[in-house]
C-alpha positions as CSV (number, residue, x, y, z in Angstrom):
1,X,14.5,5.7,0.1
2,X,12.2,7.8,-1.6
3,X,12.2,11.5,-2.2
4,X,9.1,13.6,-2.6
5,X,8.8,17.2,-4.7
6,X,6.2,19.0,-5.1
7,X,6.1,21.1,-8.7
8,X,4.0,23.5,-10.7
9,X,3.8,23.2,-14.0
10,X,1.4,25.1,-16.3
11,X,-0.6,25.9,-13.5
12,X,-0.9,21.8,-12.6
13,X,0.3,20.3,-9.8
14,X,3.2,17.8,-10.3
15,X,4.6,15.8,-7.9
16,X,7.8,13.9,-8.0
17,X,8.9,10.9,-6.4
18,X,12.6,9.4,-6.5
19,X,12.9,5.8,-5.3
20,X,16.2,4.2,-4.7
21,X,16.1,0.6,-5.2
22,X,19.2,-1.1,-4.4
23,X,21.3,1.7,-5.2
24,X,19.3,2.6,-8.6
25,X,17.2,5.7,-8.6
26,X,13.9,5.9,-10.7
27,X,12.2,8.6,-11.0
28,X,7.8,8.9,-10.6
29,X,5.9,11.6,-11.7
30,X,2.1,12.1,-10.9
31,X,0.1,14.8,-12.5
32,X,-2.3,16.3,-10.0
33,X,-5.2,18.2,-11.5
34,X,-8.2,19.0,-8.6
35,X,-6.8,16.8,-6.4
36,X,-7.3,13.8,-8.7
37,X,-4.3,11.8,-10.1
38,X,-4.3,11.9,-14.1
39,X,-1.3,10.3,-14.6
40,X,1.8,8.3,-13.6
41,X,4.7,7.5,-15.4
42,X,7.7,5.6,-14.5
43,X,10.5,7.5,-16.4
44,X,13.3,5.3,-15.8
45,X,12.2,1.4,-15.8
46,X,13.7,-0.8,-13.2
47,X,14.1,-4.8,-14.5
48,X,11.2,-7.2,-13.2
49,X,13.9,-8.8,-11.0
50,X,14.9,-5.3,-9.6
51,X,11.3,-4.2,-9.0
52,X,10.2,-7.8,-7.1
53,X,13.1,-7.2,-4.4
54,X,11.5,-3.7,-3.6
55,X,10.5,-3.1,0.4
56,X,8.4,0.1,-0.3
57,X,8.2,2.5,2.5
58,X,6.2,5.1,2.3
59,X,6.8,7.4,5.4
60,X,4.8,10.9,6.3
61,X,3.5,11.0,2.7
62,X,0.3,12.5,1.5
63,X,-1.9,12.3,-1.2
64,X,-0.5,9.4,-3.3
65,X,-1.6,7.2,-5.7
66,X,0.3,4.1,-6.6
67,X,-0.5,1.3,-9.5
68,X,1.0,-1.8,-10.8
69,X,3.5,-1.9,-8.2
70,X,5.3,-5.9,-7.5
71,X,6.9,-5.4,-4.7
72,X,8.0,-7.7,-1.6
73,X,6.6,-5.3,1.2
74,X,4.7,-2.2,1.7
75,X,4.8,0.1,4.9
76,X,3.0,2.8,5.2
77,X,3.5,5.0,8.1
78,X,2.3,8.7,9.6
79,X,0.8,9.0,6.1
80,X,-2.4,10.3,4.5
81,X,-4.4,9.7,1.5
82,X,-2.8,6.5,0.0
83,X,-4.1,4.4,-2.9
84,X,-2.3,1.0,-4.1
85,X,-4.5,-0.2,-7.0
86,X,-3.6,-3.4,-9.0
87,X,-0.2,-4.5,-7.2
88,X,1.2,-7.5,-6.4
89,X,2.9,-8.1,-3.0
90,X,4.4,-11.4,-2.3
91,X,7.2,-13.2,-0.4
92,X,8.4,-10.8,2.2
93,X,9.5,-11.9,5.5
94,X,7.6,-10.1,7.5
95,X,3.8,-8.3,6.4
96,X,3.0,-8.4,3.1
97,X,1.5,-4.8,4.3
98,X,1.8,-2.8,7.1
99,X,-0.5,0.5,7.8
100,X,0.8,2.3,11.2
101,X,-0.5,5.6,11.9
102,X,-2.4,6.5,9.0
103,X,-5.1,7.4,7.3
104,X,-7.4,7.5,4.4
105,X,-5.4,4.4,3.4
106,X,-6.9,2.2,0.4
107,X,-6.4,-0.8,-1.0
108,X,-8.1,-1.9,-4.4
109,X,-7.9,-5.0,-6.8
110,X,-4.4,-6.0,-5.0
111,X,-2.6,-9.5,-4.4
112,X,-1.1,-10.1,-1.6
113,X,0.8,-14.0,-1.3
114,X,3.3,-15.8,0.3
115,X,4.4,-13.6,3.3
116,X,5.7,-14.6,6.0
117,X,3.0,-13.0,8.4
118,X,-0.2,-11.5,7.7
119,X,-1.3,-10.5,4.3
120,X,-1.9,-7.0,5.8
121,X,-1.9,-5.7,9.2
122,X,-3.1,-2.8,10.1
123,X,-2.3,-0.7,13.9
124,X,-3.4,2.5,15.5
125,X,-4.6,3.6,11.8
126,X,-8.2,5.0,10.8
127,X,-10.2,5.2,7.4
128,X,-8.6,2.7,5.7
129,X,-10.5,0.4,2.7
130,X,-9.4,-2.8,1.7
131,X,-11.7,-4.0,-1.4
132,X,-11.6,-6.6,-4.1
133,X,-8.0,-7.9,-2.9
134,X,-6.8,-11.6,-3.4
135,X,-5.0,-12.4,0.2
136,X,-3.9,-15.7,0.0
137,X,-0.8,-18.4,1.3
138,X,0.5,-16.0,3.9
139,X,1.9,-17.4,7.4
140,X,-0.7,-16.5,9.7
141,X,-3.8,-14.1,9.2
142,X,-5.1,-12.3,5.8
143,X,-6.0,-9.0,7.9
144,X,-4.9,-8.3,11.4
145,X,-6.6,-5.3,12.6
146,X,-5.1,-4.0,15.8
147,X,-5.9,-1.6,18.6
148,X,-6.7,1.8,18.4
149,X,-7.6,1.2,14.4
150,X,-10.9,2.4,13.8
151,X,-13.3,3.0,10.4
152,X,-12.4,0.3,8.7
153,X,-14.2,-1.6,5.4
154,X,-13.6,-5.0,4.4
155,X,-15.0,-5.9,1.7
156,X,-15.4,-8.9,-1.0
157,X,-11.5,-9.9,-0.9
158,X,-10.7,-13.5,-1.2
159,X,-9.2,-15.4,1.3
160,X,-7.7,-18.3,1.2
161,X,-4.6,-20.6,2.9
162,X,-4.1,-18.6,6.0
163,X,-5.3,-19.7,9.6
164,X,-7.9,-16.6,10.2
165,X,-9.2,-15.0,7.1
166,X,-10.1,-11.3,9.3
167,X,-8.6,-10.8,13.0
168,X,-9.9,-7.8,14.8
169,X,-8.7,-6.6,18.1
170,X,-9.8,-3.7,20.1
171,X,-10.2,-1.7,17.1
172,X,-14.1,0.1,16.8
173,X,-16.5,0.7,13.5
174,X,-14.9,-2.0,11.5
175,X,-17.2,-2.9,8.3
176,X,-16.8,-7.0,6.6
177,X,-18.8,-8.0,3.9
């Protein structure tokens, strides 16, 4: 579950976010200053073991930047402005990644291993940048890209171990390189 505040402090935007993690709350606070993240702390660390068993949803959300996250799964739904920069997603039983609904999603400098599904799958979801990721040893596809997704840049991720490296389906304006 996570919680969202919004705070001012000293004329500076603060937002904090309580996630609860098998019962354990932990609380996130990112410094917002012109719209541009300066800062994120984790006040209360949760154990490596703890933080690997984490299924992050992130649900009607907006302008949120996340780093170093290990996690087994990330969903991220009716949301807006999203960044996941240097994280490790690996081993969940479903989609390493799943983008419904969104936009102004990005991806950067990200692994993404050993899911049962794809690496990332993306539906109905526009704007959305997925660069300089390792997608590798999932169950099917690196990068499904469904209907009604549109905007979309691919760019210089490695793929490797998985039986299509991009899938595309009735989706418009999607950019590989």
């Amino acid at each position: 579950m996570i919680e969202k505040e919004l705070l001012s402090v000293e004329n500076k935007w603060l937002t904090k976010v309580i996630l609860t993690i098998n019962d354990y709350n932990y609380s996130l606070a990112i410094l917002v200053l012109s719209s541009l993240y300066l800062s994120f702390n984790i006040t209360s660390m949760p154990t490596a073991s703890q933080f690997t068993e984490l299924n992050l949803m992130i649900n009607h959300v907006k302008d949120v930047m996340y780093t170093n996250i290990s996690a087994r799964s990330i969903v991220i739904e009716n949301s807006k402005n999203i960044s996941i920069l240097f994280s490790d997603i690996h081993k969940s039983d479903y989609f390493g990644i799943s983008i419904i609904n969104s936009s102004d999603v990005r991806f950067l400098n990200d692994s993404i291993y050993d899911n049962s599904y794809d690496g990332i799958n993306v539906q109905n979801s526009t704007d959305v940048i997925i660069l300089c990721d390792n997608i590798s040893f999932n169950g099917h596809d690196g990068i499904t890209v469904w209907e009604g997704s549109q905007n979309l840049s691919i760019s210089h991720n490695v793929l490797n171990g998985i039986q299509y490296g991009v899938f595309i389906l009735c989706s418009n304006d999607v950019n590989i390189t």
